[in-house]
C-alpha positions as CSV (number, residue, x, y, z in Angstrom):
1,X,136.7,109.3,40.1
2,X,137.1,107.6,43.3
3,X,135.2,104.3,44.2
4,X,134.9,103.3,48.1
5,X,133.7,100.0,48.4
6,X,131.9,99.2,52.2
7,X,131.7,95.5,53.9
8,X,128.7,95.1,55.7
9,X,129.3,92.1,58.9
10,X,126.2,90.9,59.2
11,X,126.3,89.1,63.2
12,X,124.6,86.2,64.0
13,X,121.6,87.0,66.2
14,X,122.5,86.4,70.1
15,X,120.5,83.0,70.5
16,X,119.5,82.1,74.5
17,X,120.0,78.9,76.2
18,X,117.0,76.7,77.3
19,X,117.8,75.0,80.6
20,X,115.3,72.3,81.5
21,X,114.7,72.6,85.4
22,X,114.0,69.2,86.7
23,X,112.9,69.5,90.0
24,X,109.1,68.6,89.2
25,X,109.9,65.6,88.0
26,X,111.4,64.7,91.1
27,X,108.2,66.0,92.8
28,X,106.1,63.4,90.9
29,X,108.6,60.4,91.5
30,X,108.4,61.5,95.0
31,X,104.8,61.3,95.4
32,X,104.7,57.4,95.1
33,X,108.3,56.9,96.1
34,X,110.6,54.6,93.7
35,X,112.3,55.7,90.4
36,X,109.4,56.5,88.6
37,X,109.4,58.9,86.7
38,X,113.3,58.0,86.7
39,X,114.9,61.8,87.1
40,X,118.4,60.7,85.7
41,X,116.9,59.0,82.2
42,X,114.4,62.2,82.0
43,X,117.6,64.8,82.0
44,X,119.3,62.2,79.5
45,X,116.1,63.1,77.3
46,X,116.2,66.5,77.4
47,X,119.5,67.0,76.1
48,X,119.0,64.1,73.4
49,X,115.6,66.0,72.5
50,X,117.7,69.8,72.1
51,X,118.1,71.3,75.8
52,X,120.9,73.3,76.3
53,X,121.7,72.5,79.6
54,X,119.8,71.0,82.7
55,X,119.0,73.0,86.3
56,X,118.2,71.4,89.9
57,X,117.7,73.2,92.8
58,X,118.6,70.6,95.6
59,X,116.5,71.4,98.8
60,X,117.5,70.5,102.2
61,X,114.1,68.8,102.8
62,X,114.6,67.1,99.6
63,X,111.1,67.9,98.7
64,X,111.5,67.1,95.1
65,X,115.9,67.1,94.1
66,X,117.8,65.2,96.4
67,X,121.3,65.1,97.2
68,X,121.8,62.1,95.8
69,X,119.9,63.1,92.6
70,X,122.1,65.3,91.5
71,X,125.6,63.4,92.3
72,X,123.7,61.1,89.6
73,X,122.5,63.7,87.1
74,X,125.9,65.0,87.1
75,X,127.6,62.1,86.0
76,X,125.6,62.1,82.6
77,X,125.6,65.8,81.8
78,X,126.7,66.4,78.0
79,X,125.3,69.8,77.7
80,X,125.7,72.1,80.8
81,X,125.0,71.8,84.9
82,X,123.2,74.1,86.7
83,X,122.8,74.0,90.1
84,X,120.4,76.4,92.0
85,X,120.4,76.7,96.0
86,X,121.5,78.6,99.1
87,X,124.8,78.7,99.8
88,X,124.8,76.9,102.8
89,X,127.6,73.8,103.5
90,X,125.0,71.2,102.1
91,X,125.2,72.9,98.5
92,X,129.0,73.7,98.8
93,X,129.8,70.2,99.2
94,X,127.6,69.3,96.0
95,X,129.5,71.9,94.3
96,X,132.7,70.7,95.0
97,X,131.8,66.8,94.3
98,X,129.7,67.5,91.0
99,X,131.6,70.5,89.8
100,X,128.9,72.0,87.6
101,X,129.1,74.1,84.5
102,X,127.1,77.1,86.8
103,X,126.3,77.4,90.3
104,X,123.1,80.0,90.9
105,X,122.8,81.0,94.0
106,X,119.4,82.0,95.4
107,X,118.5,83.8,98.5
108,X,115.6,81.7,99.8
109,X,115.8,79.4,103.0
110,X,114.5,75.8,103.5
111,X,111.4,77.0,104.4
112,X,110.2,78.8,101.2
113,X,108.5,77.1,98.8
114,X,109.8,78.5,95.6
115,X,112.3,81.1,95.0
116,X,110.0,84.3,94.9
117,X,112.5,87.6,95.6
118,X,116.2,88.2,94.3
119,X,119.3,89.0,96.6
120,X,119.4,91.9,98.7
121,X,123.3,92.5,97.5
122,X,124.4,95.1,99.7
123,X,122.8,93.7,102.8
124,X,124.7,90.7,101.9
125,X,127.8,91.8,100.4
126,X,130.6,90.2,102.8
127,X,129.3,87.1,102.5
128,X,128.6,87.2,99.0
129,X,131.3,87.9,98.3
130,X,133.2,85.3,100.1
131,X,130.7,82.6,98.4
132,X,131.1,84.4,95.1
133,X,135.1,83.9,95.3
134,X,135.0,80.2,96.5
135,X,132.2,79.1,93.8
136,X,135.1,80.9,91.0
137,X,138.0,79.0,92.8
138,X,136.5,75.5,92.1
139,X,136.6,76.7,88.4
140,X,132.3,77.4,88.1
141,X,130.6,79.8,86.8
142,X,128.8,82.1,89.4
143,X,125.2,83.9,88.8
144,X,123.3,85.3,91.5
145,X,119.0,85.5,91.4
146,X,118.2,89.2,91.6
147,X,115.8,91.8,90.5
148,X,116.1,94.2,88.0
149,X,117.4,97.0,90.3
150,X,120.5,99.0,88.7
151,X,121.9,99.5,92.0
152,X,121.9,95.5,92.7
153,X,123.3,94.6,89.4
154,X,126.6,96.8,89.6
155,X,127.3,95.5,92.9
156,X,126.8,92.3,91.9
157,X,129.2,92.9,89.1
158,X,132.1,94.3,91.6
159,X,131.6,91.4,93.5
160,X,133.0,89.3,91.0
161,X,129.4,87.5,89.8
162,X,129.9,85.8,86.0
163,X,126.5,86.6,85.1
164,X,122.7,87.3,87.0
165,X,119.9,85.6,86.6
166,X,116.6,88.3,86.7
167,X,114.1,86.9,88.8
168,X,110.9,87.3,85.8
169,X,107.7,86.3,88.9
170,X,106.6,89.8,88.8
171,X,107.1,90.5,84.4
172,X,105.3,86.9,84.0
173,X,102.3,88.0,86.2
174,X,102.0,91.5,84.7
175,X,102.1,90.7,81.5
176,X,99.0,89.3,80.3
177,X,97.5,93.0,80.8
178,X,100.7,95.2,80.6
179,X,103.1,93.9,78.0
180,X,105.1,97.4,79.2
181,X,106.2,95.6,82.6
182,X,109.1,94.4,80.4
183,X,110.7,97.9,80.8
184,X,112.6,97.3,84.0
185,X,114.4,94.4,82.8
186,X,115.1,96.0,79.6
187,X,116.7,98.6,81.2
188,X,118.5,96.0,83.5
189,X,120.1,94.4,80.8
190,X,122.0,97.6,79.6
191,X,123.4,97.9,83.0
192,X,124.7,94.6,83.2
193,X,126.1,94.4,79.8
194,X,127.7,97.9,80.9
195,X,129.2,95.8,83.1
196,X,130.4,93.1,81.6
197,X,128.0,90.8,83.0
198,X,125.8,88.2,81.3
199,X,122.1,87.8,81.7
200,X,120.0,84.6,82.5
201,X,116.2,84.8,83.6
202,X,113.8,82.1,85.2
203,X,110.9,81.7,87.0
204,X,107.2,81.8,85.5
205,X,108.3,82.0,82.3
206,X,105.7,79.9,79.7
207,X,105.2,79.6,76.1
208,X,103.0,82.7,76.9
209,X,105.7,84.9,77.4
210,X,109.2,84.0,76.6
211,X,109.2,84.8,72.8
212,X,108.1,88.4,73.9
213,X,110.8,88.3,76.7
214,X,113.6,87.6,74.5
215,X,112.7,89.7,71.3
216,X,113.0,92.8,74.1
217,X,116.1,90.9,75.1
218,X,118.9,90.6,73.0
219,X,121.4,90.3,75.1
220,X,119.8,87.5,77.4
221,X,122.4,84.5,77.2
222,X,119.7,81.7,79.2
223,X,116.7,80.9,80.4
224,X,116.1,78.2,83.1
225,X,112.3,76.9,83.1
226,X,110.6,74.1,85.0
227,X,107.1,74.4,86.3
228,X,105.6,75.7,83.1
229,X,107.8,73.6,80.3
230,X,107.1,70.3,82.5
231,X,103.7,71.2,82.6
232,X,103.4,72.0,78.8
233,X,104.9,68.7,78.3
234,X,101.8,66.6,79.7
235,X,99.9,68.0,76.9
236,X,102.8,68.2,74.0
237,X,105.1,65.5,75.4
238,X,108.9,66.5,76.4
239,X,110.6,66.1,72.8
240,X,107.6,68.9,71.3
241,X,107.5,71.2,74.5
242,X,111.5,71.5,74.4
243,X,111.4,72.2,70.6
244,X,108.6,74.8,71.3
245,X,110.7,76.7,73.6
246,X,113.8,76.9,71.9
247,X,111.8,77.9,69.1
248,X,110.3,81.0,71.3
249,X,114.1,82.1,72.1
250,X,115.3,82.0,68.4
């Protein structure tokens, strides 16, 4: 009689990243001018109270993140830097005096308000490309903000990208009434992990949505959240609200 004994692996589940985006902060300190609320000692707390990582997107206008802001934030970073923002000269030379853990680049101009539509890749591919090469030369990770289009995705792949971040503006505003809006970026996951990218997501996700989002999403590595958490956090305070997020992505 033959006995076959089987060993079962049993994986740890793929656990997502919270990064804290900052940048309204800097809008309210702003506001009244000064150092209050002090942007610096506010990223400090969020990585003493469990962030993963901290995210600025440095405008040209200034507007809420300056330039000088994040040459400061980066100097206490013990978790991971991410810094969002069109590649223009500006955000290459804070790239190459901060040297962040990730640089996500975003197609929106200084005159958009918030980052509301991914990259067109293959309208932009040269000089992608060419940004793509010199982010991965100064030793940073590259992701670029795109939508959920198969097509996009592989090209961003070939161009050398580390990872993508899906823009989530049109899931977060469907959802309420159509939990099935989900679909696309499920399906855009596959393709990127097909090839060999990894996945980060951002913008209007809440406590609303983002346990949903990452139950369909395995694979999803990180998720960088501002306007809602920050909001959240005049109600729960910034130690509960970052708790209650991570808790959503575990």
């Amino acid at each position: 009689m033959e006995f076959r004994i089987e060993f079962v692996i049993l994986k740890k589940n793929h656990v997502a990243k919270l990064s804290v985006n900052i940048n309204k902060i800097a809008t309210i300190r702003n506001a009244r001018g000064g150092q209050t609320p002090n942007v610096v000692q506010f990223a400090i707390d969020c990585q003493t109270f469990g962030a993963d990582g901290i995210t600025v997107h440095p405008r040209p206008d200034e507007r809420h993140i300056t330039y000088k802001d994040t040459l400061e934030i980066s100097e206490i970073i013990t978790t991971e830097f991410n810094i969002e923002g069109y590649p223009d000269s500006r955000y290459f030379d804070l790239l190459k005096q901060t040297k962040p853990t990730q640089a996500t680049l975003v197609p929106d101009g200084p005159t958009v308000l918030t980052s509301n539509a991914g990259w067109d890749v293959k309208a932009n591919e040269k000089a992608l490309s060419k940004w793509i090469e010199e982010i991965k030369n100064l030793g940073i990770r590259c992701a670029l903000f795109i939508e959920p289009y198969h097509d996009q995705i592989e090209l961003a792949a070939k161009l050398g990208a580390d990872r993508i971040e899906l823009y989530t503006g049109p899931f977060a505003a469907q959802f309420p009434l159509n939990p099935e809006c989900i679909t696309p970026y499920i399906d855009a996951c596959k393709v990127a992990v097909e090839c060999g990218l990894e996945i980060n997501a951002g913008h209007d996700l809440s406590l609303e949505n983002l346990k949903y989002f990452k139950q369909q999403m395995p694979r999803l590595d990180e998720v960088s959240i501002g306007h809602a958490l920050i909001s959240d956090a005049l109600y729960y305070g910034i130690e509960n609200t970052i708790y209650l997020y991570k808790r959503c992505l575990d």
